[in-house]
C-alpha positions as CSV (number, residue, x, y, z in Angstrom):
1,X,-60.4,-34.6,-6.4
2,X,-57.7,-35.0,-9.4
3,X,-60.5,-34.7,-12.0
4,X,-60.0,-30.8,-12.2
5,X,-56.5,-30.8,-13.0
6,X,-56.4,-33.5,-15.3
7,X,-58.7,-32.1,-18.6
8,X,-58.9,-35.1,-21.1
9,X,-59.1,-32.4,-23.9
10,X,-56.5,-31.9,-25.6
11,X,-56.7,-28.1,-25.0
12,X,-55.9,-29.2,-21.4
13,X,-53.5,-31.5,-22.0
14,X,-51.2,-28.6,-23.7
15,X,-52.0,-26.2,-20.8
16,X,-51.0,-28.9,-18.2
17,X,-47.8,-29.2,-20.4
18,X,-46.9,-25.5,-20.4
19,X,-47.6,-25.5,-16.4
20,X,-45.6,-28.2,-15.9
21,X,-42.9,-26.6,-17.4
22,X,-43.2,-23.0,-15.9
23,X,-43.2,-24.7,-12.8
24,X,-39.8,-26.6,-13.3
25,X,-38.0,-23.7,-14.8
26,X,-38.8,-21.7,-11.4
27,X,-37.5,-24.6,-9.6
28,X,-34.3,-24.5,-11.4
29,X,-33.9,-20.3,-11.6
30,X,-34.3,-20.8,-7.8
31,X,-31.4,-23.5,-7.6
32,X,-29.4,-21.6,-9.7
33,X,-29.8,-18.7,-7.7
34,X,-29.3,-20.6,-4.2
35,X,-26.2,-22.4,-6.0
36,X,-25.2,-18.7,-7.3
37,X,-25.9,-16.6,-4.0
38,X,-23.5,-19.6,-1.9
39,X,-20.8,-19.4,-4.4
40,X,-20.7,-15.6,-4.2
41,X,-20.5,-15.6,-0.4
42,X,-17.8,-18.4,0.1
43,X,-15.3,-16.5,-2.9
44,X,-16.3,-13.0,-1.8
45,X,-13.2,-11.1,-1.5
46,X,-12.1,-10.1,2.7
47,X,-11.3,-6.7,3.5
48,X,-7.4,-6.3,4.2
49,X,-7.0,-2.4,4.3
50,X,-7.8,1.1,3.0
51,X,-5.9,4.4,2.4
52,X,-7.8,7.9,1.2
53,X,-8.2,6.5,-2.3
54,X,-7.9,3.1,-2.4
55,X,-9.3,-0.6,-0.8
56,X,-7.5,-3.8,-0.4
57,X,-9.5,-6.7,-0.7
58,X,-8.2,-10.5,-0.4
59,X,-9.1,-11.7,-3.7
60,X,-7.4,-15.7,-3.6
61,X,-4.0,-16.9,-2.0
62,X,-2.3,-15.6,-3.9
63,X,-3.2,-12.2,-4.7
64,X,-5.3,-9.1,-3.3
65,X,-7.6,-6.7,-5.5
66,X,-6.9,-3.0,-4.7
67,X,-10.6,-0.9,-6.1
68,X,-10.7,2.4,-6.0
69,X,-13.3,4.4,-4.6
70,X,-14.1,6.6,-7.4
71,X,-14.8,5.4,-11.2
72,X,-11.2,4.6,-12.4
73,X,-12.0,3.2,-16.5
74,X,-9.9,0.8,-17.9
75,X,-8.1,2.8,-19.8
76,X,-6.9,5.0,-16.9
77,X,-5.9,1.3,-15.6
78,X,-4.0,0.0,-18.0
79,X,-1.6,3.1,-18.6
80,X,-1.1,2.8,-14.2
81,X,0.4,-0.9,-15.5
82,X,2.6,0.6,-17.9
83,X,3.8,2.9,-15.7
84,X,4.6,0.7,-13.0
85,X,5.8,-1.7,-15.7
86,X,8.2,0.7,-17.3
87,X,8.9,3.6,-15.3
88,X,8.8,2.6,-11.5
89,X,10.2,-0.5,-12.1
90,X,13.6,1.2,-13.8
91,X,13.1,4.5,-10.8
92,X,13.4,1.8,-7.7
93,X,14.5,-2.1,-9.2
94,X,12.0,-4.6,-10.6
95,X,12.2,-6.9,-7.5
96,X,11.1,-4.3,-5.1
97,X,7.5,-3.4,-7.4
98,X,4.6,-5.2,-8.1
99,X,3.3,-5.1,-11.3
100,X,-0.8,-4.3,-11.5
101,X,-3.5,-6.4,-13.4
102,X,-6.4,-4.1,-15.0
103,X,-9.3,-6.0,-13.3
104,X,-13.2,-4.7,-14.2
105,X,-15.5,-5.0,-11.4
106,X,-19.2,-4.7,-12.7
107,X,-22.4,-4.2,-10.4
108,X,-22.7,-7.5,-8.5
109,X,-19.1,-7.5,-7.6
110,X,-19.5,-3.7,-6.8
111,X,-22.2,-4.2,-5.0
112,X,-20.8,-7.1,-3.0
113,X,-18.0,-5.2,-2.0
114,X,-19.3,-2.4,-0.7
115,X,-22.3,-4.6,1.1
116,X,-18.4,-5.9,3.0
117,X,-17.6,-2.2,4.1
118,X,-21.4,-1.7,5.0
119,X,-21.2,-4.6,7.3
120,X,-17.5,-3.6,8.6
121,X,-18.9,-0.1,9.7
122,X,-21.7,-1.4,11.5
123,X,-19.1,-3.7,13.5
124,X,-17.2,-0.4,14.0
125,X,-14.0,-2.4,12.1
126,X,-13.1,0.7,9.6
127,X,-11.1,4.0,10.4
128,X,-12.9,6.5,12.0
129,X,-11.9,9.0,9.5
130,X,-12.8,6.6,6.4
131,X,-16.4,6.3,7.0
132,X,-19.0,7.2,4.4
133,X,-16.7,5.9,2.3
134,X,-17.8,3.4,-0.6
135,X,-17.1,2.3,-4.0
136,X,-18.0,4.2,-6.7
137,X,-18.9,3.2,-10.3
138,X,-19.9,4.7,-13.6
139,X,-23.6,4.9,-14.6
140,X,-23.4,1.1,-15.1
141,X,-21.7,0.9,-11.5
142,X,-19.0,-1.0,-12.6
143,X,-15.1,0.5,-12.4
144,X,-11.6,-1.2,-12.9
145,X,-9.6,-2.2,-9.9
146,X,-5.8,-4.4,-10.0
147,X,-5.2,-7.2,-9.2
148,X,-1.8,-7.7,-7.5
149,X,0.4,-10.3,-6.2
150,X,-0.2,-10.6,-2.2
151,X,2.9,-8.8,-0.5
152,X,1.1,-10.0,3.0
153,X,2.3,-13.5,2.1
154,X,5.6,-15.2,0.9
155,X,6.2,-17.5,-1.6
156,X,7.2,-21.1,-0.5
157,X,10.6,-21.1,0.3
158,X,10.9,-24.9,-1.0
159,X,9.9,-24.7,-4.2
160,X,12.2,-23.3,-6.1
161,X,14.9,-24.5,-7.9
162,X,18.0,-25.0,-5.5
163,X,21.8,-24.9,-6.5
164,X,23.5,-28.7,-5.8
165,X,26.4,-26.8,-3.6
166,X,23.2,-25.6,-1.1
167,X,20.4,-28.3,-1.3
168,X,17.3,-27.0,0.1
169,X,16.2,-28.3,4.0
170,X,13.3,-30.3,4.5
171,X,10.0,-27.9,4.7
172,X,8.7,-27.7,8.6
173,X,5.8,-30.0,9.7
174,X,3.8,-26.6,10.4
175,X,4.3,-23.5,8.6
176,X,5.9,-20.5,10.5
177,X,4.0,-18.0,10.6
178,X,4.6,-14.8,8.4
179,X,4.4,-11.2,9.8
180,X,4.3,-7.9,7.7
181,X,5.1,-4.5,8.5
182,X,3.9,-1.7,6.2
183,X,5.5,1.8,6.5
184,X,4.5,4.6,4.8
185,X,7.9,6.6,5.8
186,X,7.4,9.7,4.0
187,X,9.8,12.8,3.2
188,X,13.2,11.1,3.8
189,X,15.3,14.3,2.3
190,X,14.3,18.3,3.8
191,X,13.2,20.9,0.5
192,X,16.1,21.8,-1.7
193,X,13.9,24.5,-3.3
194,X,16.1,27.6,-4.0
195,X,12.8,30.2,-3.8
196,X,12.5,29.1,0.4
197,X,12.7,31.6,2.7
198,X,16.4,31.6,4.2
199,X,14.6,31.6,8.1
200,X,12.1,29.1,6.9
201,X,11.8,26.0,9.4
202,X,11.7,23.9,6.2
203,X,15.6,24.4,6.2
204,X,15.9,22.3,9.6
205,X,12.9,20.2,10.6
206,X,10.8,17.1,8.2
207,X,7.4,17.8,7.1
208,X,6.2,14.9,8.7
209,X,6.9,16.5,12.1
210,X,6.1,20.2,11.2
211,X,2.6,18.4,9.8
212,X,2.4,16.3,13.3
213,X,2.0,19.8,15.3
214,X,-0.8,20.9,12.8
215,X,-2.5,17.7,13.3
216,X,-2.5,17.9,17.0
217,X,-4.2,21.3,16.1
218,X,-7.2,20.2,14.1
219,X,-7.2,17.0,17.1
220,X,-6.7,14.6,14.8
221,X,-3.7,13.2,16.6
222,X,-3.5,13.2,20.4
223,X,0.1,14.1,20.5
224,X,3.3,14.1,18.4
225,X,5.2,11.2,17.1
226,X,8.9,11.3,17.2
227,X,9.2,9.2,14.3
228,X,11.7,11.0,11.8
229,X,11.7,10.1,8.5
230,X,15.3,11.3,8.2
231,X,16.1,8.6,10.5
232,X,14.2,6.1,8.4
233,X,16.4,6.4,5.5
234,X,19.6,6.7,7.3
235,X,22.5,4.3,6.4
236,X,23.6,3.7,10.6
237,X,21.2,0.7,12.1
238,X,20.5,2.3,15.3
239,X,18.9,5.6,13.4
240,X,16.6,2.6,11.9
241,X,15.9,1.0,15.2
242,X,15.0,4.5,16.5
243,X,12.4,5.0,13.5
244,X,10.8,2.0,14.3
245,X,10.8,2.3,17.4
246,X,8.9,5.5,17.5
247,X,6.6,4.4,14.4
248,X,5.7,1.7,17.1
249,X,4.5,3.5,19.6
250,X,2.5,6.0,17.7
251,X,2.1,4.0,14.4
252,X,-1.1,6.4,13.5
253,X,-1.2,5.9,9.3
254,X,2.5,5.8,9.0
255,X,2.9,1.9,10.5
256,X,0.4,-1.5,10.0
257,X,1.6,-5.1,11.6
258,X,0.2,-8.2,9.8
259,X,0.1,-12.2,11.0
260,X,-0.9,-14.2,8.3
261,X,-2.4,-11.4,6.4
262,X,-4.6,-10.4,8.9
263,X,-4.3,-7.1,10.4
264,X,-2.3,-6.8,14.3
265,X,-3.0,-4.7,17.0
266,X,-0.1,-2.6,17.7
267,X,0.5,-2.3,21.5
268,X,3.1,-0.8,23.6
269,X,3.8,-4.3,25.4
270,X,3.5,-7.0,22.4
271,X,5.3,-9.8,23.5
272,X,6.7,-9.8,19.7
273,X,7.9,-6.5,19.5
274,X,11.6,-6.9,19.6
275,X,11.8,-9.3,17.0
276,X,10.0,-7.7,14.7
277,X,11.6,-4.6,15.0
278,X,14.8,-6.2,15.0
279,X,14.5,-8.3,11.7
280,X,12.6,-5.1,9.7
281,X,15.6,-3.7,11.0
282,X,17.6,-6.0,9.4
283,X,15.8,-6.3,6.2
284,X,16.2,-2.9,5.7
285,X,20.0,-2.8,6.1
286,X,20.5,-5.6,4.1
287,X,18.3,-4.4,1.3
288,X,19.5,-0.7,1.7
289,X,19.0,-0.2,-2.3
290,X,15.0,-0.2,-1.8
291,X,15.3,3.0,0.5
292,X,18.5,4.2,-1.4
293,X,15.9,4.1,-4.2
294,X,13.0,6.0,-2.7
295,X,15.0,8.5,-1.6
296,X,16.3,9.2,-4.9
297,X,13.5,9.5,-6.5
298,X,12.0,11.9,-3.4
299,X,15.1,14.1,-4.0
300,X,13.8,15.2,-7.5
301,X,11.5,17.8,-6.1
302,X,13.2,21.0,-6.7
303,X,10.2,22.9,-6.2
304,X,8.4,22.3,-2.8
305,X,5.0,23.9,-2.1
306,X,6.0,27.7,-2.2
307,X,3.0,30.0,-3.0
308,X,4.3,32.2,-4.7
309,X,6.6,30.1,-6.6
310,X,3.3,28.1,-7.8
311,X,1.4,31.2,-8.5
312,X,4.1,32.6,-10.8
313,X,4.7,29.1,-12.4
314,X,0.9,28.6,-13.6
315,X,0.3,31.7,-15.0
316,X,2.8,31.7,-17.5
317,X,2.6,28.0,-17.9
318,X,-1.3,27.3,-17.8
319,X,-2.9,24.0,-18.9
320,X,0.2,23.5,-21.0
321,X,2.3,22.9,-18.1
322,X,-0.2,20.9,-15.6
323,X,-1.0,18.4,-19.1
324,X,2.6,17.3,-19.2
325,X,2.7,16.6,-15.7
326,X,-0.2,13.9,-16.3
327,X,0.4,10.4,-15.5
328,X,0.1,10.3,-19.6
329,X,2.4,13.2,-20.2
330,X,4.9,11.4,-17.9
331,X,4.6,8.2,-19.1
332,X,5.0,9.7,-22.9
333,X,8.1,11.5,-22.1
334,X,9.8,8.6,-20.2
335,X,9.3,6.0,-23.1
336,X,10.3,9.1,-25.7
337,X,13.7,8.8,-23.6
338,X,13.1,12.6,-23.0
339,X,14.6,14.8,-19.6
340,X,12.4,14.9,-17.1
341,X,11.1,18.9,-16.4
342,X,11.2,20.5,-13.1
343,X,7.1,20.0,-12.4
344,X,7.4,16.1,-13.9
345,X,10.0,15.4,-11.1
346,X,7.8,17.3,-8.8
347,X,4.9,14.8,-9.5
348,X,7.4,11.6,-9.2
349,X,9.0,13.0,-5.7
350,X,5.6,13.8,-4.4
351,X,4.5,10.6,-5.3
352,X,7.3,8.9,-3.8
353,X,7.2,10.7,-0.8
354,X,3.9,9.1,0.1
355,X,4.1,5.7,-1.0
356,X,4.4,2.5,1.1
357,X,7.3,-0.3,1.6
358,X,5.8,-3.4,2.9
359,X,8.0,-6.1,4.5
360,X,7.1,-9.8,4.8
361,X,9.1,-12.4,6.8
362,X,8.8,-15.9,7.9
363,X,11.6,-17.9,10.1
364,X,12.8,-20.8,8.5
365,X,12.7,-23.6,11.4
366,X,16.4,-24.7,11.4
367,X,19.9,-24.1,13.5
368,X,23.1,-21.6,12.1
369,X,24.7,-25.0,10.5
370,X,21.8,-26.5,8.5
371,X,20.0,-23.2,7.7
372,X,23.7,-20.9,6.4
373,X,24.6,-23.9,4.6
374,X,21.1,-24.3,3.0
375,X,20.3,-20.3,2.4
376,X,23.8,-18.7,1.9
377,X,23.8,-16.6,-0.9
378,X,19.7,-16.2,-2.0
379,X,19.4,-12.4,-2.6
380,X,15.9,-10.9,-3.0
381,X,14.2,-11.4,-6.0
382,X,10.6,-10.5,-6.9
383,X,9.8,-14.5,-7.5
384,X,11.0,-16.1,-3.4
385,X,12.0,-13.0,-1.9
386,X,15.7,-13.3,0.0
387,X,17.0,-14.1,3.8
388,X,18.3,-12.7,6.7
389,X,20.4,-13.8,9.6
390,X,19.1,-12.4,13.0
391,X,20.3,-13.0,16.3
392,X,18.1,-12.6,19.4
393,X,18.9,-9.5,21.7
394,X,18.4,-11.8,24.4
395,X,19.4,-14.9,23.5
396,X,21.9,-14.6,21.7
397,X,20.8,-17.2,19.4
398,X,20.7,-16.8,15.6
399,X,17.9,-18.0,13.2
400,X,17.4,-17.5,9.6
401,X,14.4,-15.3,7.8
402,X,12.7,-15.1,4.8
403,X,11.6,-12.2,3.6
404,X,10.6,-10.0,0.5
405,X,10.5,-6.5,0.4
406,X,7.8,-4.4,-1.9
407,X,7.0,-0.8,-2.9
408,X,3.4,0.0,-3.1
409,X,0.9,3.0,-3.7
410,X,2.5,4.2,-6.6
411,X,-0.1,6.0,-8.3
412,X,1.2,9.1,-9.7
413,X,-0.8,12.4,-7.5
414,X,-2.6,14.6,-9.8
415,X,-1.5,17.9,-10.1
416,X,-5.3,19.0,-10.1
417,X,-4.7,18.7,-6.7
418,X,-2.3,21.5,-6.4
419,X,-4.1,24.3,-4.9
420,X,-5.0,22.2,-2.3
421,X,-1.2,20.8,-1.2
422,X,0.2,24.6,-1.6
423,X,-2.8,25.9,1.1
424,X,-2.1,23.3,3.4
425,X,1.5,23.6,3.6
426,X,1.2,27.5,4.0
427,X,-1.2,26.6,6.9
428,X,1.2,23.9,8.5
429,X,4.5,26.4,8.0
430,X,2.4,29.2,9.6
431,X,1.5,27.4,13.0
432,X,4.8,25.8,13.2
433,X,6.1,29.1,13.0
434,X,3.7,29.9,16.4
435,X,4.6,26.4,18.2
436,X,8.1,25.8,17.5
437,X,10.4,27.7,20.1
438,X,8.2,26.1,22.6
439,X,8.2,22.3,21.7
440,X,10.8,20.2,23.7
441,X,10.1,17.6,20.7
442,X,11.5,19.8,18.4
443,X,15.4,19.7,19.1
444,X,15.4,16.2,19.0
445,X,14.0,16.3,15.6
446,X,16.3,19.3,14.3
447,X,18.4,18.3,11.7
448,X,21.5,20.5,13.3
449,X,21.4,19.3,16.7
């Protein structure tokens, strides 16, 4: 029965040979791929989160990979991590901004990530309002995304160097677990345009809750939030606590809770509610200069979205204009040293008006007289973050945080967009107009009352 497969010839020999071979090297492309296929699947990135542009991915430990979902090149990439290097950094304090990584994703890697928000839509796991929406690459399908240190996670308290005065305490048996809030708090400051209409509403009430009764127009809200970002940036605590408090119980894209990195359902009766609110509470007081920041920076605008202020402003100002208020025309004049124009500001402000603090604390397991001894005097930093002292509401009892406080989604808005802001906030100001005088929500929102 062998006789046919073994050919004395030495033609046959050789052909044997080159069989045997064929058939080992299939063997191995097949390991190889069984080896590659497993290794892909146990390092593929998880999903964390996604906004209108951008997706958050966990890419190791340590750090997350933000992609954007259309072609970004590397170029564009690399001057975003200039600009954050440089610019944001000076505008709000190095220790509050995470500095990106230029980080190109080709097709498998594409491929595999978008295969993650195929599977997450099917499990009904994405925003209702972000489906259909996938990664998109260049005619290669690959794009650039960042790499970024994880601001879901702190850094271990223990391993840093320690002054002698204030040795460190002994790490816990179990680590504590670490919670983190992200708030996207929005216009903190009313327009200071001159061109506004003297009986505009803009004089008195946020856009955030003018936008709210336009929302619950189109039905993508239910009903309004009292949130007021005016409150949010407030130096008295209990304006704070009452921010929160409402961004709690209609949290809608303004408000995320995090254990551990993994994304919390935010419910009316969460048995941690109080604490949380009451240590980003006191985060927030005691690292005042982070909003002090924003706010500064959201203040630039001197311009608002006035039609006919816009309409007036491009035609005599044309391409001219809208190039220097480029992410590259920005970043040029900044380095140059150069005064920031009227439009450039507009672009930071805006920018700044929609970005995203995110707050990360972790209780350190010890009493008032080992922990004060052992943390007294660690401000923030961008490296171990800082600590708190809260006292329980209830309790009375006193325990010592970690935290670290960073300022994300700062990619500059494009003016190309424009046309599009001024239409919308003509539509918002115009139904407000029609709604106002009959909303009970709106004279507790009133900046005059």
């Amino acid at each position: 029965m062998f006789s046919s497969f073994f050919d004395p010839t030495p033609f046959g020999q050789i052909a044997q040979g080159v069989a045997t071979l064929v058939l080992l090297a299939t063997l191995h492309r097949r390991r190889q791929r069984h080896r590659s296929n497993a290794r892909s699947n146990a390092t593929l990135p998880s999903y964390i989160s996604e906004g209108n542009a951008h997706v958050v991915f966990h890419y190791d430990s340590h750090h997350v990979l933000r992609v954007p979902k259309t072609f970004r090149p590397r170029t564009t990439a690399s001057l975003a991590q200039r600009i954050t290097q440089h610019l944001w950094s000076q505008l709000l304090g190095e220790q509050y901004v995470l500095v990106p990584q230029p980080h190109v994703l080709r097709s498998p890697a594409l491929g595999a990530l978008n295969a993650v928000l195929v599977a997450l839509e099917k499990q009904h796991k994405r925003p209702p309002q972000r489906l259909g929406q996938f990664l998109q690459g260049d005619a290669l399908n690959s794009t650039t995304g960042e790499l970024l240190l994880n601001a879901l996670c702190l850094p271990p308290f223990w391993e840093h160097p320690w002054p002698e005065q204030a040795p460190p305490p002994p790490p816990p048996l179990l680590p504590p677990p670490c919670w983190s809030i992200e708030i996207k708090p929005k216009a903190g400051c009313l327009p200071s345009a001159p061109h506004i209409l003297a009986n505009s509403p803009k004089h008195w009430y946020s856009r955030y809750h003018m936008h709210q009764h336009y929302k619950v127009k189109q039905h993508a809200i239910q009903e309004i939030s009292l949130y007021s970002p005016l409150d949010f940036f407030a130096k008295d605590v209990n304006r704070v606590k009452k921010a929160l408090g409402h961004l709690w119980d209609h949290p809608q894209n303004n408000f995320k809770l995090f254990r551990n990195g993994q994304r919390q359902s935010i419910v009316p009766g969460h048995n941690k509610k109080g604490m949380l609110l009451q240590v980003t509470a006191a985060v927030l007081m005691q690292e005042h200069q982070v909003r002090s920041n924003v706010l500064g920076v959201q203040q630039r605008d001197v311009l608002d979205f006035e039609k006919e202020y816009w309409a007036s402003w491009l035609k005599k100002n044309g391409g001219t204009g809208v190039e220097a208020a480029t992410p590259k025309g920005i970043y040029r004049c900044h380095m140059d040293g150069e005064t920031m124009n009227d439009v450039q500001n507009f672009v930071l402000a805006r920018t700044a008006m929609d970005c995203s603090l995110v707050l990360s604390f972790s209780p350190l397991d010890h009493s008032d007289g080992v922990g004060k001894r052992a943390v007294v005097g660690r401000t923030q930093t961008k490296e171990r973050g800082g600590v708190v002292h809260v006292k329980d509401e209830e309790t009375n009892e006193g325990l010592w945080y970690q935290y670290r406080v960073v300022v994300v989604d700062l990619d500059l808005k494009p003016m190309g967009k424009l046309k599009k802001w001024v239409e919308l906030d003509e539509r918002i100001v115009a139904h407000f107009y029609k709604t106002e005088h009959g909303c009970r929500e709106c004279r507790g929102v009133r900046k005059d009352l």
